[in-house]
N, C-alpha and C positions, 0 to 999 in steps of 0.2 A: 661775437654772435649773441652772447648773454645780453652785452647791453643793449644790444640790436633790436633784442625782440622785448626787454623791460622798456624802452623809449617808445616804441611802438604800442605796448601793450596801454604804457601811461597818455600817450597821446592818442588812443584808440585807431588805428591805423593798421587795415589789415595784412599787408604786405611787407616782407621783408627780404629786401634782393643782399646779397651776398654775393663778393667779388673774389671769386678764387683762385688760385696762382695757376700757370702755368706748369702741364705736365701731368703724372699720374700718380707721383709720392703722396707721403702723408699727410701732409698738409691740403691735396684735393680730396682725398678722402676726408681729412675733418670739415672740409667746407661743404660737403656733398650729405655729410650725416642729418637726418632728418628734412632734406628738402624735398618739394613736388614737385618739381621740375628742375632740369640742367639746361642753361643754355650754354650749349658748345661752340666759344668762337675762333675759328679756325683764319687759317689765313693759305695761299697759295703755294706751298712749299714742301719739299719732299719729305722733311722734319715733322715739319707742320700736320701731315696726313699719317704720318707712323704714328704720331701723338692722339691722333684723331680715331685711330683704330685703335690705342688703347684706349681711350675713354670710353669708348662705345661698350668695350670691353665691361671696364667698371662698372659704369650704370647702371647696364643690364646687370651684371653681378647683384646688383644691391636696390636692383628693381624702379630704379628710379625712370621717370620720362624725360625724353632729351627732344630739344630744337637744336640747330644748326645754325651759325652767321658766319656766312666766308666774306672778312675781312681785305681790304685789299683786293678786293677781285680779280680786277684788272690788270694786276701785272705779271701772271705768264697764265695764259688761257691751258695752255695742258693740265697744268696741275689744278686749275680751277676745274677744270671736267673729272677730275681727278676725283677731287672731293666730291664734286656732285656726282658720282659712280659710287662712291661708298657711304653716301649716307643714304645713296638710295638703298643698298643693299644693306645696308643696317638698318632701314625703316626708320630712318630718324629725318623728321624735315627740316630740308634746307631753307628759312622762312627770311632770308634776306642776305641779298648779296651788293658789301657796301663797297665801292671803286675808292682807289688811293684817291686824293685831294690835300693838296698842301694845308689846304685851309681849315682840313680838319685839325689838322698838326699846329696847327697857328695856334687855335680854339682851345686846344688842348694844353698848351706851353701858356695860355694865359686867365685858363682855369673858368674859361668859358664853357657852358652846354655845347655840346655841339648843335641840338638844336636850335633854329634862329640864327646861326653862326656860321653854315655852312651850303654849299649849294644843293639846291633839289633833288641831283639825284644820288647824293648821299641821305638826304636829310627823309624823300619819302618811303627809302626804302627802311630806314631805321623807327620810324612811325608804325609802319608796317608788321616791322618786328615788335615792337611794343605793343600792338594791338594782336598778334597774331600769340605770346605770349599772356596777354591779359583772358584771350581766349581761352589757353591749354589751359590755365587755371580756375576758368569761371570766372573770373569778373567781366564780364561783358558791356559792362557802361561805357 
C-alpha cells in the first residue's frame, strides 16, 4: 500500500485501487484501512453471501462506502437474487452483474485485460462498474 500510494504520488496519479483477499480476517481489515470506497465482489454461492454479510458488517463498522459486483451471475439465479436481496437490504448497490465466460478465464490465464478481450456482455457491464465507481468517488471525466 505504501509503495502504491509513493508511485502514485511520484507519478501524480490520483487514484489508488487495492486488491484485497478474500473473506473478513485481518488481512481485509488492513486493505480496508483508509480507503473511500469498498468494492464488494461477490459471486453466487451460499459461502459467497455468508461472507457478503460479514463485510457489509465490517464497512459499516469502520464507516466505509461499499458497491457491489456479483461475479458469475449466471450460474444459479437463486442465489444470485439472493445477493441482490441483501445488498438491497444493506443499501449497498449492486452496480454490475458480470455472467461466467470462458473467455474471461482465457484472458485472465494469459494476463490479458479483460477489457478488449472479452465479450459485450461481460465487458459493458464491467465499464459500467468502472464508471459507476469513478462516480462514488468524484472523478467524473
Amino acid at each position: 500500500r505504501m509503495e502504491a500510494q509513493a508511485l502514485a504520488a511520484q507519478k501524480g496519479l490520483e487514484l489508488v485501487l487495492i486488491d484485497g483477499s478474500p473473506g473478513i480476517g485481518c488481512p481485509v481489515i488492513a486493505s480496508l484501512t483508509g480507503c473511500d470506497l469498498a468494492l464488494l465482489v461477490t459471486e453466487p454461492t451460499l459461502s459467497a453471501v455468508h461472507d457478503l454479510e460479514r463485510v457489509f458488517r465490517l464497512v459499516s463498522h469502520f464507516g466505509i462506502p461499499a458497491v457491489a459486483c456479483l461475479n458469475k451471475s449466471d450460474l444459479n439465479e437463486e442465489m444470485g437474487e439472493e445477493v441482490r436481496i441483501r445488498c438491497r437490504e444493506a443499501g449497498v448497490g449492486l452496480e454490475a452483474e458480470l455472467p461466467f465466460r470462458p473467455e474471461v478465464v482465457e484472458a485472465l490465464r494469459h494476463a490479458r485485460p479483460p477489457l478488449g478481450n472479452v465479450p459485450a456482455e461481460v465487458e459493458e457491464p464491467l465499464r459500467g462498474l468502472a464508471s459507476a465507481v469513478r462516480e462514488r468517488l468524484g472523478y467524473n471525466e
